[in-house]
C-alpha positions, 0 to 999 in steps of 0.5 A: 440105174441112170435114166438116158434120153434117146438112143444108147450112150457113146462110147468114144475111145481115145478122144478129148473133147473140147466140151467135155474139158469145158464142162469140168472147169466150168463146173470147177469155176461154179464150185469156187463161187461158193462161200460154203457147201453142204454135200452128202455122198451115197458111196459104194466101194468095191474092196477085192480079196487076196483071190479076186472076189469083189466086196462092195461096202455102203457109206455115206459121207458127209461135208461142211466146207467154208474158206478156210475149213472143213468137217468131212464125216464118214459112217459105214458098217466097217469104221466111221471117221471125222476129219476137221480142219478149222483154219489152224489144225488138222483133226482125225477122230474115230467115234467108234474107237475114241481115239483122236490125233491133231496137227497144226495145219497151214492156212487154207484148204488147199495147202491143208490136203497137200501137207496131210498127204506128204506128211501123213499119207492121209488122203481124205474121201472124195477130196477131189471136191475140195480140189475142184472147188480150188480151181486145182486140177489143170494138171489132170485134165492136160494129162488125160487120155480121153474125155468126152460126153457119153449123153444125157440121163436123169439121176435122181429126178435131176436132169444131168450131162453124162462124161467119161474120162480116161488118166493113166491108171484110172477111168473116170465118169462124171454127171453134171447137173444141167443149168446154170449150177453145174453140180456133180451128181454122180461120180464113178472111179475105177481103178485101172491097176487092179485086174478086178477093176475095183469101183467106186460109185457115189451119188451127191445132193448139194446146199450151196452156201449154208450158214455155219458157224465156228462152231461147226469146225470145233472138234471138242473132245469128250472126257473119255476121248484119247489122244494119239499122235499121227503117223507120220508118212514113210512113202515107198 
């Protein structure tokens, strides 16, 4: 559990903050100053049966990011999936499964997560991230129906800002380092459209600026590896 300074946290209905609106673009402005990131997520996510019973399942997720490129690895108990995207194609590989599906891609990031999504309906973990580092989300944050700062607490022994959003269908909460690198370290989202108001939680440890190489956006598969293709995104 978070460690808050002082009093109990605010609960503030209805109201948007100035600051806390400044908090996220000033941590959206920090993200975009890196040339690379390393980030790895602690995840837990809440899947509800056909009779509304909670499952929560553990993972973590793993990210290489660089302009353009990225490698995202998740591993739970339940499936594990690699995502590359080198600057010229896009990649899924499932490691349990074998099998892989490939795509060409535009030329940067930002384009790559918007056409795998029409195209494909793939919607990559905590792809708000990537986003943010982009500068993309303006559009959400003029569409929020609150936004303000709940406190301040401790999240894994590092000293944070607390925030708590409100959009259409989903409640969300952000702790932001304090300092002059204002990196998340903790996201929860939940999902409003579901009575069961599934959740997910993730804590996050940061490198700013690693070295990469090409290698580490080549996806070569090995011998036993099997191609498939893509599906392609019907919509509703």
């Amino acid at each position: 559990m978070p460690h808050y300074a002082g009093d109990d946290p605010i609960v503030k209905e209805g109201v948007v903050e100035e600051g806390a609106i400044q908090a996220i673009k000033d941590m959206s402005a920090y993200l975009a100053t890196a040339n690379t990131l390393a980030i790895t997520s602690q995840g837990s996510l809440d899947v509800v049966t056909n009779d509304g019973q909670r499952i929560q399942l553990d993972g973590v997720t793993t990210y290489k990011v660089r302009k353009p490129g990225f490698v995202i690895d998740y591993d739970s108990n339940i499936k594990s999936r690699r995502f590359i995207y080198d600057g010229k194609s896009f990649t899924v590989f499932s490691p349990k499964l074998g099998f892989y599906a490939q795509a060409p891609a535009p030329a940067t990031n930002k384009e790559v997560l918007d056409a795998i999504y029409d195209k494909y309906g793939i919607s990559l973990p905590l792809v708000d991230f990537l986003r943010w580092g982009a500068g993309e989300n303006e559009d959400r944050i003029k569409a929020l129906k609150s936004a303000y700062e709940v406190g301040s607490a401790t999240i894994d022994g590092v000293d944070t800002d607390h925030f708590a959003f409100r959009e259409a269908d989903v409640d969300w909460e952000i702790w932001i380092q304090k300092g002059d690198q204002p990196l998340p370290r903790k996201l929860v989202i939940v999902d409003r459209t579901d009575p069961a108001r599934p959740t997910f939680i993730a804590r996050l440890s940061w490198q700013i600026n690693p070295t990469f190489t090409d290698a580490d956006f080549t996806f070569v598969p090995d011998a036993n590896a099997k191609k498939i293709q893509l599906a392609t995104f019907k919509g509703e």
